[in-house]
MARGUZA-322417 format. One record per atom (N, C-alpha, C, O): residue in three letters; x, y, z. Coordinates in steps of 0.05 Angstrom, whole numbers, plus 5000, padded with zeros to 4 digits. Example, Ala and Ser with C-alpha at 12.3 -4.5 7.8 and 13.67 -1.06 7.14 Angstrom:
# MARGUZA-322417
ALA526448865156ALA524649105156ALA526449345156ALA528549345169SER525749555142SER527349795143SER525850015157SER526850235161
# end
This chain:
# MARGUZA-322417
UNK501649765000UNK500050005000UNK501750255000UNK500750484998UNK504650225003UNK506050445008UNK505450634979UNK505150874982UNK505250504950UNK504650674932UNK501250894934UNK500651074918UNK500150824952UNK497450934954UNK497751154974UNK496651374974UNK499651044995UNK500251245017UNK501651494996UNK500551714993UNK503551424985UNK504851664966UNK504151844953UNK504952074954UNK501251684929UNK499151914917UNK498052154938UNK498052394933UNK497252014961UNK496152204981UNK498252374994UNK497752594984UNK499952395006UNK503052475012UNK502952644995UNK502752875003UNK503352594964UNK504152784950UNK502452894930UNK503252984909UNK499252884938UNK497152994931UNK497252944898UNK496453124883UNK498352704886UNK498452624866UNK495752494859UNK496352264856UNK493152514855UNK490552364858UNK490752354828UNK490852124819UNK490752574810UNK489052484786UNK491252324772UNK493252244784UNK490952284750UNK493052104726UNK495052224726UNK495452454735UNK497052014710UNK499552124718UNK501851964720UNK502151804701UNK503751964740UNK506351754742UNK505551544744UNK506351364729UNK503851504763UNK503451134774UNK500351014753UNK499450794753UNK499651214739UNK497551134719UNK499250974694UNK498450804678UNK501651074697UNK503351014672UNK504650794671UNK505250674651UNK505350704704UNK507550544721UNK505450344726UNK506150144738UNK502550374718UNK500050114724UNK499450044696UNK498149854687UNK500550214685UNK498550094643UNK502549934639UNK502549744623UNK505449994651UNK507149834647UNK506449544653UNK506449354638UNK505849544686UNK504749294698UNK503349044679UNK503848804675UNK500949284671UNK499149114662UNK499548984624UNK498048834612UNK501949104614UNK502349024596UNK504948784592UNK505748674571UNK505748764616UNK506748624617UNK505848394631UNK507248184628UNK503648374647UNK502148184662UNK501048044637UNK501347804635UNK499848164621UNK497948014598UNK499948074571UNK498548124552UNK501248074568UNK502848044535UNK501948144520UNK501248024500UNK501448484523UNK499548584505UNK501948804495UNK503848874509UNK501348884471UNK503149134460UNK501749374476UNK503549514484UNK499649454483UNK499749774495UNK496849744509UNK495449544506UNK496249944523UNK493449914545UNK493250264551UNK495050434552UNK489850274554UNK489450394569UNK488050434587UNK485850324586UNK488650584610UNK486350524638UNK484750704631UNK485550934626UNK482350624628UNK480350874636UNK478550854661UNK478150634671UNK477551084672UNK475351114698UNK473450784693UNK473350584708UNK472350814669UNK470950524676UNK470650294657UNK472550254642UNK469150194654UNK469349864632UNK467050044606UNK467250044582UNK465850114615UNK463450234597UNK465450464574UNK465750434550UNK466450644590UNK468650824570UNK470250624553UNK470350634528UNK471550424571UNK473550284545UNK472050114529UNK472850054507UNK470750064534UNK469149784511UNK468250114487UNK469350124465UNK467050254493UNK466250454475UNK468250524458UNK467850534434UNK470850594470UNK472750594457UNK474350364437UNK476350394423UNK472950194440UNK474549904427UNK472149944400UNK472749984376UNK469349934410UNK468049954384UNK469050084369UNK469750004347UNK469350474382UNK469950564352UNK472950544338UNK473350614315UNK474650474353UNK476750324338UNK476050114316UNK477650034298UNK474050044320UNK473549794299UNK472549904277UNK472949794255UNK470750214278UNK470650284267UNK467650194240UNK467250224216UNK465950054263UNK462949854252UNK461650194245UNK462350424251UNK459350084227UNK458150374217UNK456050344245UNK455350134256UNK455250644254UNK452950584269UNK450050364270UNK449550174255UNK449250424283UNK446950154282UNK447549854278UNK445849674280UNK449549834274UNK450649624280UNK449949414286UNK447649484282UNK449549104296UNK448748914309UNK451248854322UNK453348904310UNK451248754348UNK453448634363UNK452948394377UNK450848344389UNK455048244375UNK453447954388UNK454747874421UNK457147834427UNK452747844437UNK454047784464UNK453047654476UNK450947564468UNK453947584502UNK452647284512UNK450647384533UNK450647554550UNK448747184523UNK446147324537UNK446747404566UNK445647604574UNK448947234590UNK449447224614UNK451647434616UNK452647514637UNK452147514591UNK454647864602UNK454047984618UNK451647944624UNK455348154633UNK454648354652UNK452748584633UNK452548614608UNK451248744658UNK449648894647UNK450749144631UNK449449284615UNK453149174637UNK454749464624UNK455249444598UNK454749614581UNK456649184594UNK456449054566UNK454249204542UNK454949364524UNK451149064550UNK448549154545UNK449549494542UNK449849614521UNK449649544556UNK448849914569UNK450449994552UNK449450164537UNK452749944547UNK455150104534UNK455050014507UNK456050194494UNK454549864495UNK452949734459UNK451349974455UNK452150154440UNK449149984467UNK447550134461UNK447150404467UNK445450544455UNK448950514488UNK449650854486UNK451550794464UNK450350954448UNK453250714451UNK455450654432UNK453450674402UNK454550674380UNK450550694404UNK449350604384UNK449550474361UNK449850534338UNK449450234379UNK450049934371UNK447549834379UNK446349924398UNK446849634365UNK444349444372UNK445549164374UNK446449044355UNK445549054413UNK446048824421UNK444248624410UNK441748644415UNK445248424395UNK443948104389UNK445247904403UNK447647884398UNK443747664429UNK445447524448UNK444447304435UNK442247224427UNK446747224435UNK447646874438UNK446846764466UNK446446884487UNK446846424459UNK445946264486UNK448846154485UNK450546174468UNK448645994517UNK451545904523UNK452045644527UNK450245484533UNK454645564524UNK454445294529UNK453745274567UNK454145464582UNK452545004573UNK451544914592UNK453744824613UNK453444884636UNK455144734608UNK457344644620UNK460344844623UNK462344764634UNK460045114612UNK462045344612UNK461545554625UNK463345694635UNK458445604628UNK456945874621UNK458746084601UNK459346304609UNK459445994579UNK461346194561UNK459446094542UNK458145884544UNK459146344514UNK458646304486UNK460846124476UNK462846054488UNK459946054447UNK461445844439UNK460845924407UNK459046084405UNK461945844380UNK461545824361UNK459645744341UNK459045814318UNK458545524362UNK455845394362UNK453545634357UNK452045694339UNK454045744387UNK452045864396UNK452046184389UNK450846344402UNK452946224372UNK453746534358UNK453746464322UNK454246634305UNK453046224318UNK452946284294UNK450646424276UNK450846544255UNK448346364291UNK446146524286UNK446746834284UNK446446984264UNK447646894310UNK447947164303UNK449947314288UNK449947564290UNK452247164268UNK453747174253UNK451747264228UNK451647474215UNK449946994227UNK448146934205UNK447047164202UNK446947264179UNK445447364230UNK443747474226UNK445047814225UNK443848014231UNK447647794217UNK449247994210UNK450048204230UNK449848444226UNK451248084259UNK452648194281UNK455548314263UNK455848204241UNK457248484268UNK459848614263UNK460748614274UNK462448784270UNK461148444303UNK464048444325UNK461448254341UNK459148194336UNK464248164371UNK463247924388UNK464848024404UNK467248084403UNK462048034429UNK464248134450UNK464047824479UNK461947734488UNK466247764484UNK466547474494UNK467347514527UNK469547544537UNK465047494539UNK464747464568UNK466247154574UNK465946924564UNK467747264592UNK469646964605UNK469146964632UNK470947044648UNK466446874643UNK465646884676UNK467346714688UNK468646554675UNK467246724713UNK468846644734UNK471846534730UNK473146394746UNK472346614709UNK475646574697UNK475846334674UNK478046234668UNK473346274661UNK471446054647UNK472946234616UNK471746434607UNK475046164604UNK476046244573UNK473545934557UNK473345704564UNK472246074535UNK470945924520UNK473345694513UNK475445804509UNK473445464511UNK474645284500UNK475445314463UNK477545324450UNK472845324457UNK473045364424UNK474045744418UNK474045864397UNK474445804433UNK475646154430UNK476446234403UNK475946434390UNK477746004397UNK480446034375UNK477346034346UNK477146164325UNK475845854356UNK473245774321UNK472146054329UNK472346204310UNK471146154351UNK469546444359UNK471246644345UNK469846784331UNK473746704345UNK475846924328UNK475446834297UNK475647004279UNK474846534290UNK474746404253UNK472246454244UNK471846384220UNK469946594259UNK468146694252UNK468046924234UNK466047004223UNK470947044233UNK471347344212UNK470547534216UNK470347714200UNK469547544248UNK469147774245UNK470047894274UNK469547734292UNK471248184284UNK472448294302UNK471148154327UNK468748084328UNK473448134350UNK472147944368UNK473448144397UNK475448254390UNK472848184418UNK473048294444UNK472948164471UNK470848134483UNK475348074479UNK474247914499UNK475648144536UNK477548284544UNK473148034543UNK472448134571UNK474047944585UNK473647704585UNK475948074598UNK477847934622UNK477547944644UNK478747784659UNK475948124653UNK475148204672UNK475847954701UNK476948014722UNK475147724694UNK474847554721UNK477047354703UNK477747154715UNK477947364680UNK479947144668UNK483447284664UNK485347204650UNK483347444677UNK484947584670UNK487747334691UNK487947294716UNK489247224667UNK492047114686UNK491646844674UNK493446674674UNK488846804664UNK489146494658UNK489746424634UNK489946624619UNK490146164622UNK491846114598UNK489345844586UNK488345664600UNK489045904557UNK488345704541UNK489645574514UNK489445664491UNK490845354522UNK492345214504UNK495145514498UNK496045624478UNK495645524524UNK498945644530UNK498445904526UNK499946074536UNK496145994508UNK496646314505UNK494046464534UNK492246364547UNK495046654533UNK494146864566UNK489846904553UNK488546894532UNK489346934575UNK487047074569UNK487447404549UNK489047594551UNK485947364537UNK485747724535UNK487847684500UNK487247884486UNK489347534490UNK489847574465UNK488747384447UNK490347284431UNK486947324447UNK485647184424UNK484347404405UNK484747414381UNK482747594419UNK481647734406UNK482848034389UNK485248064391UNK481848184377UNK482148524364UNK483448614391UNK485748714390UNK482148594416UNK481948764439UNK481848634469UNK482248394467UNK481548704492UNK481448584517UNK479948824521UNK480049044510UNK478248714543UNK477548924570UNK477848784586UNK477448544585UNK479048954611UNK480248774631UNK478849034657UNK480449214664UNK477049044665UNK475549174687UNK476349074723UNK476048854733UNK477149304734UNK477349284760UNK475049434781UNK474649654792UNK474049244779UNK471349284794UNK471249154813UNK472548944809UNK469949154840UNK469149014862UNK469948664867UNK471048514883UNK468348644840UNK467748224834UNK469448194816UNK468948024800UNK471648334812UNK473148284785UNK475548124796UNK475348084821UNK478248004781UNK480847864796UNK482448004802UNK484147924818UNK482448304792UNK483248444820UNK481248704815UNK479948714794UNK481248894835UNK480049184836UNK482249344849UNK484149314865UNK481049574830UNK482749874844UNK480450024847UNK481050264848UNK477649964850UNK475950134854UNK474450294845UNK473350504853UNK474550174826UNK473350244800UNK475150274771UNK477550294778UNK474850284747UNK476550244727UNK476650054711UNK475749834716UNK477950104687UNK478249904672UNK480249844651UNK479049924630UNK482549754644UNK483249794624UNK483449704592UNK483149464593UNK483549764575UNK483549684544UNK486349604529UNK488049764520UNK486349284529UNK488649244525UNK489049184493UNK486949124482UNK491549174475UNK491749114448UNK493848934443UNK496148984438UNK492148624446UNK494848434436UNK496548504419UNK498848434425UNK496248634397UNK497548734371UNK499048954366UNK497949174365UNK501148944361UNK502549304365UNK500649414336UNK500149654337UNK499949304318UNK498749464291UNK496449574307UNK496149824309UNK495449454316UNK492049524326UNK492449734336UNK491449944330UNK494949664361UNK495149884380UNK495950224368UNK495350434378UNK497450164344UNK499550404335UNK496350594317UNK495850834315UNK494850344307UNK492250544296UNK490950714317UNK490450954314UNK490450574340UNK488450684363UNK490150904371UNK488651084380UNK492150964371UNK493751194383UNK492751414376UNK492751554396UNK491651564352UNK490551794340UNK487251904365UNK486652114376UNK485951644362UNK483151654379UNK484351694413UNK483551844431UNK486751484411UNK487551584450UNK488551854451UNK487651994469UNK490551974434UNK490552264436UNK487652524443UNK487652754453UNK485752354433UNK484452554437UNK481952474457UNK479752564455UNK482652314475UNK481752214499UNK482352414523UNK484552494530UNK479252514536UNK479552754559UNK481052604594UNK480552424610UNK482552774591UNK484152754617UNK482152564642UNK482852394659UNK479352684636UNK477752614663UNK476552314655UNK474552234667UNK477652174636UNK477151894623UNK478651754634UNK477851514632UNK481051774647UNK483251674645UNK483651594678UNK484151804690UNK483551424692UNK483951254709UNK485751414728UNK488151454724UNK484651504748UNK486851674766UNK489251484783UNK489351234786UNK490851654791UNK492951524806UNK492551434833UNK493851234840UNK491351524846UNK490051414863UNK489151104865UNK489850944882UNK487651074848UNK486650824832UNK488850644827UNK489650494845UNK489650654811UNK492450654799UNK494150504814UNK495350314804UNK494550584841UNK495850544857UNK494850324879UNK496350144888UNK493150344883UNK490650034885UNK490949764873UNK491049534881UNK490949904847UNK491649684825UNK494149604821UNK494749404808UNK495849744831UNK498549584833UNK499349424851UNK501149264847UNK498249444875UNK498649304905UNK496249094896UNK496348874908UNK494349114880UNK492548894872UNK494348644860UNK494548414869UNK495848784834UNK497448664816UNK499348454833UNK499548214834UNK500148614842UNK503348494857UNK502048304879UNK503948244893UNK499648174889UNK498748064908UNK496847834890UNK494947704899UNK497847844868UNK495247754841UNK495747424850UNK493947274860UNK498847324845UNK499647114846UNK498946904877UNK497746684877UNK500047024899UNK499546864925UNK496746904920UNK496046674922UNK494047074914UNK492147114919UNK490646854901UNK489246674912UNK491046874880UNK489946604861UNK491046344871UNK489246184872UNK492646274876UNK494045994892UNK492446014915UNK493145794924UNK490646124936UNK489746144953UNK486946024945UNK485545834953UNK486746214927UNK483146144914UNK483045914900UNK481345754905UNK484645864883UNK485245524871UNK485445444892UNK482945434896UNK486745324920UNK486445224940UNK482945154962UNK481644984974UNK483045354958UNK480445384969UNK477345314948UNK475045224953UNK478545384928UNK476245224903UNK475444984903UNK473244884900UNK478844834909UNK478844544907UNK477644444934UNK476144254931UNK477944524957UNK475944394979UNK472644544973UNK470844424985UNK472244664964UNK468644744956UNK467644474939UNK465544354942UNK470544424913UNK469444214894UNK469143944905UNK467943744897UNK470043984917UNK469743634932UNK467843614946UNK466943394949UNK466443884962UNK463743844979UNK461843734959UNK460243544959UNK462743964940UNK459943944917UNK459343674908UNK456943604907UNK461943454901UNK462543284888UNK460743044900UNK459042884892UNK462343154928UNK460942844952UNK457542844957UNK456142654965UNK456443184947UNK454243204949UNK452142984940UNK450542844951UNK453043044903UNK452242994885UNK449043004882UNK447442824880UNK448643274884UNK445643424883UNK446343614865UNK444543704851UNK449343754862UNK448743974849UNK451143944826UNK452343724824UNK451544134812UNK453844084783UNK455544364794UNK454444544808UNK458744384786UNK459344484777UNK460044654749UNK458044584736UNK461344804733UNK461844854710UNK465044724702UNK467244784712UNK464444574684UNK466944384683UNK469444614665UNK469144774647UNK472044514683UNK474544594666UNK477044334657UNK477544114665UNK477844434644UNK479644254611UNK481944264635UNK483244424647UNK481744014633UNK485243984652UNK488144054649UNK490244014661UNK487344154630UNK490044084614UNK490644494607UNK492644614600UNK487844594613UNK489044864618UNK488544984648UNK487144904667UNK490745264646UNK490845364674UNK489545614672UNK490745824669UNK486645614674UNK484845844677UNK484045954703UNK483245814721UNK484346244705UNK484146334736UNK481246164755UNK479645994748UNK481646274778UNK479746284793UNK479346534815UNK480646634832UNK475746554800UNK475446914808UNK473046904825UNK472547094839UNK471346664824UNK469246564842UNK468746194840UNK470146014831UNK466446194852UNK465545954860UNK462645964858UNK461146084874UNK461845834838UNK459145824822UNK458645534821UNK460045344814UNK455445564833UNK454445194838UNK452445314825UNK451845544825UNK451045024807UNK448445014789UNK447044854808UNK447744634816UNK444045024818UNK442644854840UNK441544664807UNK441144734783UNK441244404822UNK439644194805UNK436244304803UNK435244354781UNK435044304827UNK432244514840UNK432744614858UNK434944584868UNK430644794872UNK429444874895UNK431945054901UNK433145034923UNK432845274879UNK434945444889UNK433345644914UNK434345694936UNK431245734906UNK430345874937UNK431045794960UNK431945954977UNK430745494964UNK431045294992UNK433845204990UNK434345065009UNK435545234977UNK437945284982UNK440045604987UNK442445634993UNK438045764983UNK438945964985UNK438146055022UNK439746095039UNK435146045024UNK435045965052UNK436945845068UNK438145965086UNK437245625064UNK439345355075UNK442045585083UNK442545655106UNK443145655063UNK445445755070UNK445445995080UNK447646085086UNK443446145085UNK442046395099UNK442246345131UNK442846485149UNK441146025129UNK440645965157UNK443545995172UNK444346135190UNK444845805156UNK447945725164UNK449945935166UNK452245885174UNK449046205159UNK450146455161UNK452246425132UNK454046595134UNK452446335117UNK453746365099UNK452946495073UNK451446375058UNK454246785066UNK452546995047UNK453046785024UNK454646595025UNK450846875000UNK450546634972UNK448946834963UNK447246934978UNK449346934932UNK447247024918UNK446546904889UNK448346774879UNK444546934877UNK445046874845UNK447147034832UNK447547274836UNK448546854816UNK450946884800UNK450747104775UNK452447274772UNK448447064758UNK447447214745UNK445847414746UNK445147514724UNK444747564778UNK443447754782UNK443547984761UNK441448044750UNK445748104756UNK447548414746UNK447648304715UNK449048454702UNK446648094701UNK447248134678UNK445048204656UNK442948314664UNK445448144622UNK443148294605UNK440148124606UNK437948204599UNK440947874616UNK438247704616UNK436847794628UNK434647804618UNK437047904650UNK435548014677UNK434048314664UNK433148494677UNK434148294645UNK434448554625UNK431448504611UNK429148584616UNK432848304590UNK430648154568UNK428548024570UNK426747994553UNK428847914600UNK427847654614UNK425147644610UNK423747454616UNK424147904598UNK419747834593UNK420247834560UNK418947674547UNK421547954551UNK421547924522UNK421647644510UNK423747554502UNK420047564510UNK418747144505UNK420847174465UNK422647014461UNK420347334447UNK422347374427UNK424447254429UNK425047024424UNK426047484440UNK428847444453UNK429747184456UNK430747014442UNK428647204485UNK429346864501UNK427746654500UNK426946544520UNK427046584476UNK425846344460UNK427546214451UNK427145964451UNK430946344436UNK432146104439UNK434646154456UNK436646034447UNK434946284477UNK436546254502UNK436246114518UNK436746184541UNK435545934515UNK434245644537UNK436245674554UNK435945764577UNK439145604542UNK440545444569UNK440945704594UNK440745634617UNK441445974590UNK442246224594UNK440246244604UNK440546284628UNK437746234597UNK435246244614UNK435046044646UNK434346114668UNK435645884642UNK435945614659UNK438545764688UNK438545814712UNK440245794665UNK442645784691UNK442046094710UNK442346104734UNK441246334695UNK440846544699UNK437946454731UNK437346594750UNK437046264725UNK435746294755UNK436246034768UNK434545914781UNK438745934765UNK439245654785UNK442345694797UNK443045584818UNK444445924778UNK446645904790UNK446346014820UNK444246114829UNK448445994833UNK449646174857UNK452146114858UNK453345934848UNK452846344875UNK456246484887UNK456446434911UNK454546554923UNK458146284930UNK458946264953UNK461346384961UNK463046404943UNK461846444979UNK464646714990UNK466746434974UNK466346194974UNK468846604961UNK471646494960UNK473446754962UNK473946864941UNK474146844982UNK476447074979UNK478946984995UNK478646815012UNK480847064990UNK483447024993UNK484247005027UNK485746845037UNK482547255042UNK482047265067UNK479447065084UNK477547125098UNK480246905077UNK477746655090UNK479746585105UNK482046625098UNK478846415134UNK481246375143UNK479446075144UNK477246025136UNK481545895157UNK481645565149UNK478745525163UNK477345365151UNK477645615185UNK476045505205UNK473045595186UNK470945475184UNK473545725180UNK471145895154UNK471445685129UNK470045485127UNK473145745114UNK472845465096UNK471645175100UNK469745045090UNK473445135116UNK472044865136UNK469044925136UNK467944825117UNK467545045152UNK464845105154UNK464045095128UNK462544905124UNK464345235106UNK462545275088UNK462545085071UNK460445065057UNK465344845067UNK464944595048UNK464044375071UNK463344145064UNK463944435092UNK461244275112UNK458544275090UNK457344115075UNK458344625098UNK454844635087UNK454844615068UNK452744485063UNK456144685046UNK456744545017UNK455544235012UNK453744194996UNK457044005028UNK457043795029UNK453643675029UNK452243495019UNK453643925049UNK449843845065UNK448143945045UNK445943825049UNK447844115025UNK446344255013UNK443544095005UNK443843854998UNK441444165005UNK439444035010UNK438444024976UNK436343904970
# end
């Protein structure tokens, strides 16, 4: 924290040295040619569209279970969102499940990677031809078939928000696997307003986040793996399965109730252990009367009212873990 004590010390708040000394960090954390922080995930995704440079009105394709900003920021961007359904076993879009909206003439894909969940088929989702964006937000560190989250696509957003794999308290940055991509976008970041731009303050958050990224994920992988085994021994409820053979973060802990998620949400109410739906904050929760829409979002429909989140943070201490893959175990 000593870098946060310093901004304040030296009344350094807005952007600046350690804004510059957090977009080094972060380009070297993810293997990206250049980044920028902005105040939030909504400013940079805006910014990635019009780098792409789609004519207005646009169609965009995203997964029905994206976060809600996603939604929000398409459409102040005036862009018109078209969602894909997801695979069942990922909660990620898939190639499968976006080809419709290929068909039905989307111009970019923007690729939500929940709980550190990289689509498996990623690489067929980019052979689709057309500009692709993936949200790092909670995948940010993990690797599919050896390459990092965040360069498959045109672009990354990599958001530090609250529930994100790390936070500075808001923010977000826009990363460019590509030095070409990046060397074009430079004209549009020149003329990006000072008050867009991710203060040092922040900044400085995000670097004591960074630098704590590593012991913090070996903690939560640790602690994942005794949740999975409650779940396992349960055998009432599913996890979302991962490929063994890759090393994808872990940013939460997401159980698919089989039924009666109310009476399990109770259950763990009782037991004092906080649990909410997983999908609360995203665009389904949006669409969700529009019968159109989600006629063929079945599976997205399904998980959007059966998942839940149980505490996994880094600060759990053993006697707390213990308790909660108890009630895990017990889940009714």
């Amino acid at each position: 924290m000593d870098s946060v004590l310093t901004c304040m010390v030296d009344e350094k708040i807005g952007p600046g040295e350690i804004n510059e000394k957090f977009v080094s960090e972060i380009k070297a954390f993810s293997d990206c040619a250049g980044a920028v922080i902005f105040r939030n995930a909504t400013t940079a995704l805006n910014r990635a569209l019009k780098a792409l440079l789609i004519p207005e009105g646009s169609s965009i394709a995203l997964s029905a279970l994206c976060p809600r900003w996603q939604k929000i920021a398409v459409e102040e961007a005036g862009f018109v969102p078209i969602f894909a359904d997801i695979d069942e076993n990922t909660a990620c879009i898939s190639a499968k499940t976006l080809s419709s909206c290929v068909e039905n003439g989307a111009k970019a894909i923007i690729v939500s990677e929940p709980f550190g969940q990289i689509p498996e088929d990623i690489e067929d989702i980019v052979s689709l031809g057309i500009p692709v964006i993936e949200d790092i937000s909670e995948s940010a560190g993990g690797t599919l078939n050896e390459k990092k989250a965040g360069s498959f696509g045109s672009f990354a957003i990599w958001g530090f928000e609250a529930n994100d794999i790390i936070t500075t308290g808001g923010g977000a940055a826009l990363c460019f696997p590509e030095k070409q991509k990046w060397e074009a976008f430079l004209p549009l970041f020149r003329k990006t307003l000072k008050s867009d731009i991710l203060p040092d303050l922040n900044c400085a958050l995000g670097l004591t986040a960074l630098k704590e990224w590593r012991k913090n994920e070996e903690i939560r992988r640790s602690i994942a793996t005794v949740y999975r085994c409650a779940i396992l021994q349960s055998r009432r409820h599913k996890i979302f399965s991962r490929a063994a053979d890759n090393d994808f973060s872990v940013c939460s802990f997401p159980i698919v109730i089989s039924d009666g998620v109310k009476e399990v949400l109770s259950f763990l109410d009782r037991k004092e252990i906080g649990s909410k739906l997983a999908f609360s904050d995203t665009a389904i929760a949006d669409i969700a009367e529009d019968e159109n829409t989600v006629e063929n979002l079945s599976v997205a429909t399904s998980l959007f009212s059966r998942t839940i989140l149980v505490p996994l943070y880094p600060r759990l201490r053993s006697q707390q873990i213990e308790t909660i893959s108890k009630v895990l175990a017990a889940l009714p």
